[in-house]
N, C-alpha and C positions, 0 to 999 in steps of 0.2 A: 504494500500500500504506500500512495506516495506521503512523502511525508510533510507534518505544517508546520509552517512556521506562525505563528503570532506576533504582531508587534503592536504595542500600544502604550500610555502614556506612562501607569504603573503597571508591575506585574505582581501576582500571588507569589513570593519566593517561597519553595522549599524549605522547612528546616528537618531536623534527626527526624520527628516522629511525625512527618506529615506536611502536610500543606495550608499554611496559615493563610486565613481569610479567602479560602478556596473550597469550601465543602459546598458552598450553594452559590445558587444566580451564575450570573453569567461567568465567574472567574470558577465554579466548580464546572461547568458545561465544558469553555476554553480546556481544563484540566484535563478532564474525561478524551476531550476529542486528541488532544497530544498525546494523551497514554496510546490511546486506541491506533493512531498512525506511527509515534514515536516522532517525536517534534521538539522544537524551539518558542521560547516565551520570550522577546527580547521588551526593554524599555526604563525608562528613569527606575531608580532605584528609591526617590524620595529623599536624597539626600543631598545636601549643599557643600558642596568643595569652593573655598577661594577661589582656586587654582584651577582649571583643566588636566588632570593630571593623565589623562586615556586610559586608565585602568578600568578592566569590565571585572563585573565579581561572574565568576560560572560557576552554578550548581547542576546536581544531575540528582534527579528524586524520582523513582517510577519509571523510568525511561522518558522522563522528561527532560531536558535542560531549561534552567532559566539562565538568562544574563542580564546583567543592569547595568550603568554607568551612574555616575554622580552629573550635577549640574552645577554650574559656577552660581555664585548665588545673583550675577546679573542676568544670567541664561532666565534661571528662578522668575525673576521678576516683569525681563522684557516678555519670553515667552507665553511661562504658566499664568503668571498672576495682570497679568500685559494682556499681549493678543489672544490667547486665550479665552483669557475670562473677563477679559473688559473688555474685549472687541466682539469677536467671533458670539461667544456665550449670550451675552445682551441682543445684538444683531439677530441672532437664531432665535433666540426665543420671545420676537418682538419688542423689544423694549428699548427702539431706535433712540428715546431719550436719555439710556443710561448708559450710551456705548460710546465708547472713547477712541478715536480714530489718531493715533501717533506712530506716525513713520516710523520712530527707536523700535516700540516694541514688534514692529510687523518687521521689521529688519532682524529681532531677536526670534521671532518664530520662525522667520526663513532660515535664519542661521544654525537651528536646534534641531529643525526638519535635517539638514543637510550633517548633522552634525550625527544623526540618528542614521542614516545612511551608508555615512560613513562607517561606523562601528558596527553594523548589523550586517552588511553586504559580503564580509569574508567569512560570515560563518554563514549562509542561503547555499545549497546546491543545487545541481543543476537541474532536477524537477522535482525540487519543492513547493506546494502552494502557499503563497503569502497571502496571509489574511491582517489586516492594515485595519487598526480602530480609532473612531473617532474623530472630532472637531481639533484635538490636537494637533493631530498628522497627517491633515488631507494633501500636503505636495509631495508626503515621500514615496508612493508611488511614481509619481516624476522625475525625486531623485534617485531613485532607485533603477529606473531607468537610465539613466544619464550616466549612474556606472555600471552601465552592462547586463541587468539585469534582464535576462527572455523569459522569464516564468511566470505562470500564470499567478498575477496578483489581484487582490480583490480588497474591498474597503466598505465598511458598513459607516451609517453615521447615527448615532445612537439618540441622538438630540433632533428635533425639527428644522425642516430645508426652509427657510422664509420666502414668501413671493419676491415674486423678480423688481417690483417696486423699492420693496424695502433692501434687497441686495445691493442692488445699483447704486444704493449708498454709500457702500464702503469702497475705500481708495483700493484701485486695481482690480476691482473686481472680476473683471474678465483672466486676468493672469491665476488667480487663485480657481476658480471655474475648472482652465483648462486645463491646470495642471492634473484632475480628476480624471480628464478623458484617457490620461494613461493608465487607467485602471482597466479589467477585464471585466469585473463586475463592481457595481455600487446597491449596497443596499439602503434602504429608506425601510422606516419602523412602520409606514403609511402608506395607503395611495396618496393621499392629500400631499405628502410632503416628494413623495414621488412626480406628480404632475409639476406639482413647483417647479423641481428641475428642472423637468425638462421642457416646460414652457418657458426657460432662464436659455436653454440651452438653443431651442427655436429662432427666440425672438432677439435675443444678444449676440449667438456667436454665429448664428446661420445655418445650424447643424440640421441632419437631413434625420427624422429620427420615424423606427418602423412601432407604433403604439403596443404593434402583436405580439412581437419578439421583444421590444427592451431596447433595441438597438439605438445606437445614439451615433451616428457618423459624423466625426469636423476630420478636416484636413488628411485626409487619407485613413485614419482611425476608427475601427469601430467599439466601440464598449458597448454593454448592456445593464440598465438600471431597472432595479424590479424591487418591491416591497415585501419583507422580511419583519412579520409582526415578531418581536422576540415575546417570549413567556415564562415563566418562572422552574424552576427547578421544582417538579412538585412531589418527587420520592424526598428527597431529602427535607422540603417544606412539612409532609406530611410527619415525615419520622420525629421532626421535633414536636409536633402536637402530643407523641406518645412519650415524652421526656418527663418526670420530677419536674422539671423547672418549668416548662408551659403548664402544667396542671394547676403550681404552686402559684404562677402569674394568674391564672384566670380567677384560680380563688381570694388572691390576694385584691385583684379590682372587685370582682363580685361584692363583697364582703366589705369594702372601703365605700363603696357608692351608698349603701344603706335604700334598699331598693327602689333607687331613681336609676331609668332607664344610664344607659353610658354610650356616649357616642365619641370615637376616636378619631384625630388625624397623627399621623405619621407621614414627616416629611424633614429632608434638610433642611437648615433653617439659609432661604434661598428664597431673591424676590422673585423667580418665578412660581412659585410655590401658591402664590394669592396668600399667604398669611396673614395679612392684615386684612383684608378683603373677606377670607371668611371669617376674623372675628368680628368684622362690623355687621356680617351677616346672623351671626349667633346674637350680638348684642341687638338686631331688629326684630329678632324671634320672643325675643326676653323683653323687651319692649311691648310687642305687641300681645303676648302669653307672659304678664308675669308671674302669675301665679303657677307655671309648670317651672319655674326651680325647683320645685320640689318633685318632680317627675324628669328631670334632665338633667345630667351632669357634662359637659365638654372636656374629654382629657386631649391635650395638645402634645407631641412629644415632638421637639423640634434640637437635634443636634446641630452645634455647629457647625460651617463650613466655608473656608478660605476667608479664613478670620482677617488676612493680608489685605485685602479690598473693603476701602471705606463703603461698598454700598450696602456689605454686608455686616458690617458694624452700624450699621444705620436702621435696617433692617430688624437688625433684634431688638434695637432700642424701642423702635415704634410696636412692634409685639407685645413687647414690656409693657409699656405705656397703652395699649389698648386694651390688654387683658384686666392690667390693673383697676382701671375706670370702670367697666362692667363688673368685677369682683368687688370693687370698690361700694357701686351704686344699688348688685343685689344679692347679695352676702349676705347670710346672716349669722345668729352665732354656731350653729350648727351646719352650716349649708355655703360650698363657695359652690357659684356656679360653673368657673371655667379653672381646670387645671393644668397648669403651665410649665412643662418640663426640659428644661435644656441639655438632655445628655443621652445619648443613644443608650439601645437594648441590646440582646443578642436574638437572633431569630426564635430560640424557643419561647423567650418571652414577649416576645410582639406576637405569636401564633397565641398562646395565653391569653394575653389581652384581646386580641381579633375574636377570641371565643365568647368574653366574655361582653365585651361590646355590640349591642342590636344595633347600631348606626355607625355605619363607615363614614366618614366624610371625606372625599378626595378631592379638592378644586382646586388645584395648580390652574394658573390664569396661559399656560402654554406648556407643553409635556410631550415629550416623543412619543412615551409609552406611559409609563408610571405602573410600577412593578407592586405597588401598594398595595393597588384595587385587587388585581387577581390575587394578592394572599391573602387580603378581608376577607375573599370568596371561597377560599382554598382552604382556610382558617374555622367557616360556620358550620355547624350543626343542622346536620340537613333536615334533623324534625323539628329545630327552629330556628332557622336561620335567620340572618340579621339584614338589614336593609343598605345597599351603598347605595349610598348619593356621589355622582362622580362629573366633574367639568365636562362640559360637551366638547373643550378642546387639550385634553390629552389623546394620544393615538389609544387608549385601552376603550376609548368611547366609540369606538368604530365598531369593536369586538364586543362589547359589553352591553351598549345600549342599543343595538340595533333594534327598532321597531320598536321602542318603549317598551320591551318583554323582560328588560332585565335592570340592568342600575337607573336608580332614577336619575336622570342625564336636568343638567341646572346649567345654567351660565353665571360663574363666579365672577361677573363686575356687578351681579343685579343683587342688593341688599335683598327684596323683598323675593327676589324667585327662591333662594337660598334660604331664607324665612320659612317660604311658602312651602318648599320641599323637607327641612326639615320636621314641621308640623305634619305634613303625611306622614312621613318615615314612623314618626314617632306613635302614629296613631293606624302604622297599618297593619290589617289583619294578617292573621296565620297564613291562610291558606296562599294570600297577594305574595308572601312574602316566601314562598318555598314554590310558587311559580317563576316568581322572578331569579330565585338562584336555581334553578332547573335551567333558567334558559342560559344560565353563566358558567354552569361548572363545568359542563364537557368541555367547552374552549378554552377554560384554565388548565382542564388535567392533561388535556391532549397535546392542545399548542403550545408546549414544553419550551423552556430553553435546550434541550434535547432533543429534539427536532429541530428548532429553528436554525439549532449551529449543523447538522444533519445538511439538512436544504440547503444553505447556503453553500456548503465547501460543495457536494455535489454538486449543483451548480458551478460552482469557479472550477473544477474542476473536468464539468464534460463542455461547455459554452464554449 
């Protein structure tokens, strides 16, 4: 079998007994499919060097290898915490107002791209498939080519494609585009974000593209871009429900609510997230039902992330501050109505809590996928299951809410639709509510991230 290579921004390394932060999602799937071919995991290591010093760390666990290199800490800042995620990051996920357009840092992502190229291209053989992840690494396909590379490489983008409106924003646009087209395959989490391209690729670059096939032709080149819903690890999801630790979570919220319903979000704490947005939605609920504090609790778990960027130190602070005000206004000495947590779980006890929560809330205000919803659904009790409320613009709303049969689909800028769906949720029968997760769980259990990485290397590899 041929074998894969992986590269993306971090990697799961190996240590003696196993494979840290690799048992589930996408970095246990990645895992699984390397054992299974015998492959390579290359990329940043997370670590900040002064210096450039070229040294890669190689490990070999399972018949995997991993390799990493360090980052100068201005690589750090122009690339990751720079273009990254104050360009690219904001720009993709709509929020043209929070995106920072600086030639240093897009000169520090080009230079990172090429610098990952570099270090990664003497260990490729010669029919390896390279599978390329991410908004981090979209030109090293390009450069990867530029040093020799003939093998079939492919590149998924895990985050949302933006309309060609909002692209044409950013400086160079078209050079960051093309350098895409030297991939073999591109996936998109959507159609929706799939059409974007290639209505990007139509109308900007002139490209001749076949709808039937995927095919995307500029300048002598053909690629193929096709939509690749990813989904969850659901053996391993499921296995922590049967753990000590999820039983000891469910009971622990159970028993803490004091039998007011519990409705949870789980989300980075990240403005694409809507976090403030749905607590002004909660606090319109509470507004308009105040007397159901005592039938509703809000728990919030919101971990930090790339605490380096003021917008996300900005971020938490207004979470702070808006949580506070509605705890503030209908508290009382027994009863807070919203709880507000800044520090991640481990997967048995988020499955725990999913159990014990009848109200999912999802509304990220823009989400490629959002791997949340299908473990709320992955996570309920099929003789009672719980109700998710989820954004009509993450990619799980394609899958999930089709035909109103399953999540109740909301648009999280509308205080009152958020309101209004919460107050069903909370008041909906049994029977509505094991309809609705009948119509979700085959496409949770199925559409696997075990499949999804399945599909796609099969693809890159017969296309």
């Amino acid at each position: 079998m041929t074998r894969l290579v992986v590269i993306s921004n971090r990697v799961a390394v190996p240590k003696a007994r196993g494979v840290t932060g690799a048992q589930g999602g996408l970095a246990g799937a990645l895992n699984a499919a390397l054992k299974d071919r015998g492959g390579l995991w290359f990329g940043w290591s997370g670590q900040e060097s002064e210096d450039r010093t070229g040294n890669m760390n190689l490990q070999r666990n399972e018949g995997v290898t991993t390799a990493t290199i360090d980052l100068s800490t201005r690589d750090v800042d122009e690339y990751y915490n720079g273009y990254a995620n104050s360009t690219l990051w904001p720009l993709f996920h709509y929020r043209i107002d929070l995106t920072e357009y600086e030639n240093e840092t897009g000169k520090g992502y080009e230079r990172v791209n090429d610098r990952f190229a570099d270090s990664v291209m003497p260990l490729i053989e010669d029919d390896d498939l390279v599978w390329v992840h991410d908004y981090h690494l979209i030109p090293l396909g390009e450069r990867l080519r530029q040093r020799g590379a003939t093998n079939r490489i492919g590149f998924f983008l895990h985050i949302p494609w933006p309309p060609t409106r909002l692209l044409t924003s950013l400086p160079f646009h078209k050079r960051l585009v093309m350098t895409m087209l030297d991939y073999d395959l591109i996936g998109f989490q959507t159609e929706e974000w799939l059409a974007s391209f290639v209505h990007y690729c139509e109308n900007e670059l002139g490209a001749k593209v076949d709808r039937s096939t995927g095919q995307i032709t500029h300048e002598g080149r053909t690629t193929i871009a096709r939509a690749y819903p990813i989904g969850i690890d659901w053996d391993h999801f499921q296995a922590q429900g049967d753990t000590g630790e999820a039983r000891q979570a469910q009971q622990r919220l159970l028993s803490s609510t004091r039998h007011r319903t519990a409705m949870i979000g789980v989300d980075r704490l990240d403005y694409s997230k809507g976090l403030p947005e749905r607590i002004d939605g909660i606090g319109r609920f509470f507004d308009q039902h105040p007397e159901r504090t005592r039938d509703l609790v809000f728990i919030q778990i919101a971990p930090p992330s790339r605490e380096d960027v003021d917008s996300y130190q900005n971020i938490r602070s207004l979470l702070e501050q808006k949580t506070g005000q509605i705890n503030g206004a209908r508290s009382e000495v027994d009863i807070v109505p919203i709880r507000y947590v800044n520090r991640g779980h481990s997967h048995a006890e988020l499955f725990g809590f999913f159990r014990a929560a009848k109200i999912g809330l999802v509304t990220p205000l823009r989400d490629g996928m959002n791997l949340v919803a299908k473990e709320y659904v992955a996570a309920q009790d099929p003789e009672d299951p719980g109700v998710l409320i989820l954004t009509e613009f993450a990619g799980a709303a394609h899958q999930l809410g089709a035909e109103g049969k399953g999540a109740v689909l909301v648009n999280p800028h509308s205080r009152d639709a958020l309101a209004r769906a919460i107050h069903n949720a909370l008041d909906m029968p049994l029977e509505e509510r094991k309809q609705r997760y009948e119509a979700m769980i085959g496409t949770v259990r199925d559409e696997n991230v075990h499949a999804w990485t399945m599909r796609f290397c099969t693809d890159l590899a017969d296309d």
